[in-house]
C-alpha positions in Angstrom: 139.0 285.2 46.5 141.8 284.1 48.5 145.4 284.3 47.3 147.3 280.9 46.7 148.9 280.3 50.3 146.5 281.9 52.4 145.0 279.4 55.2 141.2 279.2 54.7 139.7 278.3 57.6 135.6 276.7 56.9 133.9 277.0 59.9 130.4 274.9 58.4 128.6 274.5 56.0 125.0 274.6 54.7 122.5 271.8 52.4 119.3 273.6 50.7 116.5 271.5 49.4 113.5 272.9 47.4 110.5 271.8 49.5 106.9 273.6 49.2 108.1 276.1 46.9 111.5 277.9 49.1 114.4 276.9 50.0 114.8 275.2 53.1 118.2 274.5 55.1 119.1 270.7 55.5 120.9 270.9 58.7 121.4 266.7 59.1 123.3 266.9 55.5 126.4 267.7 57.1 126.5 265.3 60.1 126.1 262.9 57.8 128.6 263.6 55.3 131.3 264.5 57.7 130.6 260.8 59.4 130.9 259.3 55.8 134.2 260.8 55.3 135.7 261.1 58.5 139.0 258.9 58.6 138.3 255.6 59.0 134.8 255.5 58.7 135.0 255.4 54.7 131.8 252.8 54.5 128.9 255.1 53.2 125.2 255.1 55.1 122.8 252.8 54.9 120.1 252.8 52.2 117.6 253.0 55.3 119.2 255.7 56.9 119.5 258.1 53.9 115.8 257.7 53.3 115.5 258.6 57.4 117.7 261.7 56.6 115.5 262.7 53.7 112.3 261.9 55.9 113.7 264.8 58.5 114.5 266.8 56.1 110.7 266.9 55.2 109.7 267.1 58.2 112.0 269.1 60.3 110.5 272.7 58.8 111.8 276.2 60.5 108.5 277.9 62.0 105.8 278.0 61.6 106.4 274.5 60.7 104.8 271.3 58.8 101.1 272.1 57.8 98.9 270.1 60.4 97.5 268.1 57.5 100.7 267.0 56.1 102.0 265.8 59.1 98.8 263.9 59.7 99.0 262.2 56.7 103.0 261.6 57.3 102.2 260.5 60.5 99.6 257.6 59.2 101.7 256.6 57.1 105.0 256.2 58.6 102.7 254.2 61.6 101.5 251.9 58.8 105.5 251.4 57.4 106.9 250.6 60.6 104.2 248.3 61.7 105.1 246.4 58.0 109.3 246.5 59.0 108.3 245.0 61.9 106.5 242.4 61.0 108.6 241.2 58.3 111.7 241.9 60.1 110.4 239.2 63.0 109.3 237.2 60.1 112.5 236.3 59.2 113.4 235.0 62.4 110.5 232.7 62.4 108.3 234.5 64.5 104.8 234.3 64.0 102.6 238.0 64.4 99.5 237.9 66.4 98.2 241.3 65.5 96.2 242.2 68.4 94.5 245.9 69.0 96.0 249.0 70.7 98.0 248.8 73.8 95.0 250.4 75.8 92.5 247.9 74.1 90.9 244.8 75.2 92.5 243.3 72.8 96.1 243.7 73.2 96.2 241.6 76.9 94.5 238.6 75.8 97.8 238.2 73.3 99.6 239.0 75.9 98.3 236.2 77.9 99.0 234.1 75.0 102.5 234.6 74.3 103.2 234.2 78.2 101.7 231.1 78.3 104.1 230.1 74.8 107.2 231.5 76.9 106.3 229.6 80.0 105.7 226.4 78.2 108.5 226.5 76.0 106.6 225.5 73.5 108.3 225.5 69.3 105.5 227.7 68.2 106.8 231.3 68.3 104.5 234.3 68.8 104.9 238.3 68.7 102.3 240.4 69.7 101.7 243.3 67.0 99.9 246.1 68.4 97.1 247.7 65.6 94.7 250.4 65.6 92.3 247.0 65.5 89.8 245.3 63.4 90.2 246.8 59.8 94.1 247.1 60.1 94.6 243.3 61.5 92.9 242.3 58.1 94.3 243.5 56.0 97.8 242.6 57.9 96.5 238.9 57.2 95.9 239.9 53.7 99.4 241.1 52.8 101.0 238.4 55.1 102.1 241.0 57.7 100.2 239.1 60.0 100.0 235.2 61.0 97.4 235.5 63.2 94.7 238.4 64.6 91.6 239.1 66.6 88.9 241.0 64.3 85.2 241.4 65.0 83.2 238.9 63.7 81.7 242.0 61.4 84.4 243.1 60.1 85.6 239.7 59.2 82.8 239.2 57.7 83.3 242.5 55.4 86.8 241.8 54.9 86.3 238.1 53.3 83.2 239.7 51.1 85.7 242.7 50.0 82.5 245.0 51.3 83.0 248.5 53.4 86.3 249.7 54.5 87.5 247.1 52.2 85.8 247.7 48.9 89.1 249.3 47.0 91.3 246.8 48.5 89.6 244.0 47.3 88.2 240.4 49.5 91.0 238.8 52.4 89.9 235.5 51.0 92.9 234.3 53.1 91.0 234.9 56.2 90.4 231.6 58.2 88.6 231.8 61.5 89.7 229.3 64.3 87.3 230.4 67.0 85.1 232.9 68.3 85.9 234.4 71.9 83.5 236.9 73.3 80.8 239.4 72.6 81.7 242.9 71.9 78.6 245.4 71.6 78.7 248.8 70.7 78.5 251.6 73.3 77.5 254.7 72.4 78.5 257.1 75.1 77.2 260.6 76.3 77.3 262.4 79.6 74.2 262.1 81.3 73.8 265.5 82.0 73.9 266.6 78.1 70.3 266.0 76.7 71.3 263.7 74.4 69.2 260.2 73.5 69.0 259.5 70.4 72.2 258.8 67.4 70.0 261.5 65.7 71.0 263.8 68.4 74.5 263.7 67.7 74.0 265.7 64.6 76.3 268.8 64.5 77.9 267.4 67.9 81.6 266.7 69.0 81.7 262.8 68.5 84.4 260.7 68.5 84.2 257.3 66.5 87.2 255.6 66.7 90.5 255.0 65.4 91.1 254.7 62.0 91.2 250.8 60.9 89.3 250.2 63.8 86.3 247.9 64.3 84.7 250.5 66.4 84.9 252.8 63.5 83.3 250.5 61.3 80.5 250.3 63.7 80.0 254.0 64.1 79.6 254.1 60.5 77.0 251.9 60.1 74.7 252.9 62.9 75.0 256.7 61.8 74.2 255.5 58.1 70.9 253.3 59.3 70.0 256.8 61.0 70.6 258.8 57.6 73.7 260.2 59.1 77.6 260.4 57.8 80.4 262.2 59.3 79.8 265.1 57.4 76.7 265.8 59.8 78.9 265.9 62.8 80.6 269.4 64.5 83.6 267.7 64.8 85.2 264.0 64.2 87.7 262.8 66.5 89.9 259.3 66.0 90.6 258.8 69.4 89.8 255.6 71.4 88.1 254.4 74.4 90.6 255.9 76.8 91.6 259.3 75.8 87.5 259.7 74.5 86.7 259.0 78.4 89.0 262.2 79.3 87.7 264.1 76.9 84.0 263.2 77.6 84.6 264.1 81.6 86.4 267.0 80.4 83.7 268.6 78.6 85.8 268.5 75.1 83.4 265.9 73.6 80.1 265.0 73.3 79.7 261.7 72.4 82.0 258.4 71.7 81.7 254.8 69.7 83.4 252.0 71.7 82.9 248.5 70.5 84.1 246.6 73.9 82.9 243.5 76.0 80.6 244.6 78.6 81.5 245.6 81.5 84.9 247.2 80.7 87.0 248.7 82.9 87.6 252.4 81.1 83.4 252.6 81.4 83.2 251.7 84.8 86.0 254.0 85.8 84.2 256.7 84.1 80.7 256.5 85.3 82.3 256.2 89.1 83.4 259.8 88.8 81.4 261.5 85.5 77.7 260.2 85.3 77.1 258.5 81.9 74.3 257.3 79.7 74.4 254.8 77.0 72.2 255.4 73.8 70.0 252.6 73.6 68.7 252.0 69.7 65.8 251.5 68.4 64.5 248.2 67.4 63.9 249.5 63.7 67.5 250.7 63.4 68.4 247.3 65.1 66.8 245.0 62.4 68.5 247.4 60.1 72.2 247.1 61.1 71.6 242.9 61.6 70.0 242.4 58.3 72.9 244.6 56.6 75.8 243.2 58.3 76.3 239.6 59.0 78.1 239.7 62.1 75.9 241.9 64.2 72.9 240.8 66.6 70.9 243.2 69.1 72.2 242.6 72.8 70.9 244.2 75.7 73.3 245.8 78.0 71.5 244.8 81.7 70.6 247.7 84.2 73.4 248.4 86.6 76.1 246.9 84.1 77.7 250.2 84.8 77.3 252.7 87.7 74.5 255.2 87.5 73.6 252.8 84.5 69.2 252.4 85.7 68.0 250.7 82.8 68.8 248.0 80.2 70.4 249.6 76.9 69.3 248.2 73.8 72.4 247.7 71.1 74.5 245.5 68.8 76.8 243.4 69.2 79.7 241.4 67.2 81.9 238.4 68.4 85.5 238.6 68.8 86.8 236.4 66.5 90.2 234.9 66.5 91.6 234.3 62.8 94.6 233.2 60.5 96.1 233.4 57.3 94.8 230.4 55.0 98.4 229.2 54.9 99.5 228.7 58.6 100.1 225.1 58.8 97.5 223.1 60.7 99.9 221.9 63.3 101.1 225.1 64.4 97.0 226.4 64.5 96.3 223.3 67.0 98.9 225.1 68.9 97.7 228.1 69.0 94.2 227.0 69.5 94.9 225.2 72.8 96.7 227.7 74.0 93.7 230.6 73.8 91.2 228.2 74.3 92.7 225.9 77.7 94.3 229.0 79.3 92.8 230.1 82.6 95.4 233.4 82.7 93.1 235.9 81.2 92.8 237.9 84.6 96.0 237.9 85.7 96.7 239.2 82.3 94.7 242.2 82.8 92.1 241.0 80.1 88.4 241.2 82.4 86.9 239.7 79.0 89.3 236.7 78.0 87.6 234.9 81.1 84.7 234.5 79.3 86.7 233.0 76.6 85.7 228.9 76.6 85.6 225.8 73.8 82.3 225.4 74.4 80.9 228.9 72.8 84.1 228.6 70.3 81.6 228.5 67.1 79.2 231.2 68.2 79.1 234.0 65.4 81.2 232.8 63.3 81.5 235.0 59.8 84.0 233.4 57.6 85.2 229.6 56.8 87.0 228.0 59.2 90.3 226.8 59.2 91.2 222.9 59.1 92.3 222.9 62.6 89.5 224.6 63.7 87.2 222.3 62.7 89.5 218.8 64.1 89.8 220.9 67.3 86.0 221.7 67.6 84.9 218.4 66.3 82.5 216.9 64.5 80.0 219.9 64.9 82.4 222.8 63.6 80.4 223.4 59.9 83.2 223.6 57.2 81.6 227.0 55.8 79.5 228.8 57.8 78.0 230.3 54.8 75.1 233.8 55.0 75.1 236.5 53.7 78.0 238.4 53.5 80.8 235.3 53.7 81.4 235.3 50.2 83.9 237.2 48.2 82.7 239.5 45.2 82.5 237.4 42.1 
């Protein structure tokens, strides 16, 4: 103990918090509190940036660090949470959310395009592109109102307004209004071509790779491996990855297999095959009628000969229909809008979007999963149905 008039000079000081059953050191503690009581600068932090401190507190761990796990799950969700204070932060401001696909994705240009063509016109209807892992994610952004508007596969949609697969806990998007369908999107199953593989039962105790979560391509990988008494569980390894970082991996001989659900041709594909030969899995027609009679949505396509390099012979698959959607309560008005602005825009390309130029009015009702919206059905005229009905469009009762 010092005696009364000695100087005591404090040279720092230290913050523990019990976390994972030790001690650890909260190094940001002190910047903080020396900013809150530094002179003049008496206003304490924000809520949001006390719960950011306590965030790096968790995460910020001395070696050998935050279990792999944990910080995957941390990871998910903190993605998910600033998606949501986007969203409702633009919200505010009147901005409507077109929640597209990832930045990579086919997807994410053609709202691009979109929102150029709002800037350009100057038009009143304000849109924001919000990228998503995809399908599964942008409905259930229309469900909690994150999301004005989105592109989900027709499938998916389709699952989504029934309250069926991915979103059996979360219950039906009964919000979910379609407003026009834009282009086929069938499932690629890819393997080198130099790796035996044929068949989705040879992917059994292989390195496959089956999309991101939320996505519709995961949905999709799903269901074929189920029809083929499959699951995830029969698979060497699982990876999340999409189209782009799976076409590395593939060339670099750290996967076996990926599920991309993608207009034909697309870009990533066509890249690959130039430089790694490839081979498509066709499926079988049994497994075919399967996945269509299970999932409204779906319909076998072929994949014609030379649709990518090396590609000899026509690949039977699936396909769903990019669909674009809104919430139930965007006002008809401002749906017109948006509807002439996908639908009469010639800017796809230019965009970077190889599959928005097969976007037209006059296939704008193909595939269609789920009821329309209002201005849909003005906009497509007297032949847009008011409920497309089938199986699968209804909600759990």
């Amino acid at each position: 103990m010092g005696r009364p008039g000695e100087v005591v000079k404090i040279y720092g000081s230290s913050t523990y918090e019990w976390v994972g059953g030790r001690w650890q050191s909260v190094e940001v503690t002190t910047a903080r509190v020396t900013k809150t009581l530094a002179p003049g600068n008496a206003a304490p932090s924000s809520q949001s940036k006390e719960l950011i401190n306590r965030l790096v507190a968790l995460v910020d761990i001395p070696p050998p660090g935050i279990r792999h796990q944990d910080d995957e799950m941390i990871s998910e969700q903190l993605d998910h949470a600033l998606r949501a204070i986007i969203a409702r932060r633009e919200r505010r401001q009147h901005v409507h959310m077109l929640a597209s696909g990832p930045e990579e994705g086919e997807y994410y240009p053609i709202a691009n395009s979109v929102i150029a063509r709002v800037t350009r016109l100057g038009d009143k209807v304000k849109v924001r592109n919000l990228a998503t892992q995809g399908s599964v994610e942008n409905a259930r952004l229309i469900a909690t109102k994150g999301a004005d508007y989105a592109l989900i596969q027709s499938n998916v949609a389709a699952l989504a307004f029934a309250g069926n697969g991915p979103f059996a806990q979360g219950g039906a998007v009964t919000s979910l209004r379609a407003l026009g369908s834009l282009f086929p999107e069938p499932v690629h199953i890819v393997v080198s071509a130099a790796s035996g593989l044929r068949t989705v039962v040879d992917l059994r105790g292989k390195r496959v790779a089956i999309g991101p979560r939320d996505s519709g391509t995961r949905a999709d990988a799903f269901a074929i491996l189920a029809v083929h008494g499959l699951s995830v569980k029969d698979l060497a390894e699982v990876r999340d990855e999409g189209l782009e970082i799976s076409a590395g991996l593939l060339r670099a001989g750290r996967l076996d297999a990926f599920f991309a659900t993608v207009g034909a041709p697309t870009r990533e594909l066509q890249n690959l095959a130039t430089h790694h030969p490839i081979l498509l899995i066709s499926l079988d027609g049994a497994a075919v009628e399967r996945l269509v009679a299970q999932n409204s949505g779906l319909v076998r396509l072929l994949v014609p000969a030379n649709t990518y390099p090396g590609q000899k012979e026509d690949v039977t698959t699936i396909t769903a229909t990019a669909l674009l959607v809104a919430h139930s309560d965007v006002p008809d008005g401002k749906a017109e809008v948006v509807l002439r602005l996908v639908f009469e825009n010639s800017d796809y390309l230019s965009a970077g979007s190889t599959q928005g130029a097969k976007i037209s009015k006059r296939s704008g009702l193909i595939g269609i999963t789920i009821p329309l919206h209002p201005a849909a059905g003005r906009y497509f005229g007297p032949s847009a149905p008011p409920d497309p009905g089938g199986p699968g469009t209804q909600p759990k009762g």
